[in-house]
C-alpha positions in Angstrom: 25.3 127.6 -70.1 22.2 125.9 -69.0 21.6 122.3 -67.2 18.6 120.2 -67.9 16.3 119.7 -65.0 13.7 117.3 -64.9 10.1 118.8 -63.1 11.4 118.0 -59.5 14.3 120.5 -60.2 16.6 117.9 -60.2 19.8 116.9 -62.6 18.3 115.1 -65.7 21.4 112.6 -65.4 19.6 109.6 -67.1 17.6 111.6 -69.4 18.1 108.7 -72.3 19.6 105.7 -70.4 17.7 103.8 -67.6 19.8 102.6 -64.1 20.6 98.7 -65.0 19.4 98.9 -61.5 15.9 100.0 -62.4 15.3 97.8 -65.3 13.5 94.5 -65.2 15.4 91.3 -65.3 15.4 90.6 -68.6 16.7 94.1 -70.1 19.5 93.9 -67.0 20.5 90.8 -68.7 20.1 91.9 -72.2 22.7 95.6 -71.5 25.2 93.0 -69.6 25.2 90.8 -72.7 26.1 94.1 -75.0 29.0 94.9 -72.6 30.1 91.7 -73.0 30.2 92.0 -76.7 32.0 95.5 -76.7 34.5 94.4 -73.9 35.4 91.1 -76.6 35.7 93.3 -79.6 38.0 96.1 -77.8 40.2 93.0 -76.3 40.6 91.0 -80.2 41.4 94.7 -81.5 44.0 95.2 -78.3 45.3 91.4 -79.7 45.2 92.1 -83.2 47.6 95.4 -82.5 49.9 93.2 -80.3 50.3 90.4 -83.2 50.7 93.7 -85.4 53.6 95.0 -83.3 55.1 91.8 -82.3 55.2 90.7 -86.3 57.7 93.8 -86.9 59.9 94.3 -83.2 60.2 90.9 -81.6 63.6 89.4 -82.2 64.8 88.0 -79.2 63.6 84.0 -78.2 63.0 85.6 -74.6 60.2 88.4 -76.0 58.7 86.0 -78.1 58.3 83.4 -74.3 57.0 87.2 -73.4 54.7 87.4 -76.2 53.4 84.0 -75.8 51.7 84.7 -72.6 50.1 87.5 -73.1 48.6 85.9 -75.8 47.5 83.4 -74.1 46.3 84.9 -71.3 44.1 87.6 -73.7 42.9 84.3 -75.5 42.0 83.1 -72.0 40.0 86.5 -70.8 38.2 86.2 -74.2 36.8 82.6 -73.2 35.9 83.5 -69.7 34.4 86.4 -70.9 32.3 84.7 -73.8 31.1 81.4 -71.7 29.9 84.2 -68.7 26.7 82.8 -67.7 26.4 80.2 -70.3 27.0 77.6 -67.9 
């Protein structure tokens, strides 16, 4: 099996991705702004499943208290997480 070396004879690591580190300002704030929009869609599908799995096992008042919170406190990440730098 062979490893890509770039011509110092180094590790290629970053062969198609730059170090946020190494970018200018603007494209730092541009890949932080992507994140952002993966890490919102992953945690409304995480929510969506909960709401999916709640609809069909929760029978108990206590579980639905349960529920409750972590509801709202996935709605609440998903508003920090969206207003990050607006202000």
């Amino acid at each position: 099996m062979s490893t890509a070396h770039d011509e110092n004879g180094g590790h290629d690591r970053h062969r198609f991705r730059t170090p946020t580190s190494q970018l200018p300002h603007a494209e730092k704030i541009a890949r932080q702004n992507l994140h952002i929009e993966i890490l919102s869609i992953v945690l409304l599908l995480v929510l969506l499943l909960l709401v999916y799995s709640a609809a069909f096992d929760i029978d108990h008042w206590a579980e639905w208290i349960v529920f409750g919170g972590i509801v709202a406190t996935a709605i609440g990440a998903g508003v920090a997480i969206n207003t990050h730098g607006k202000a």
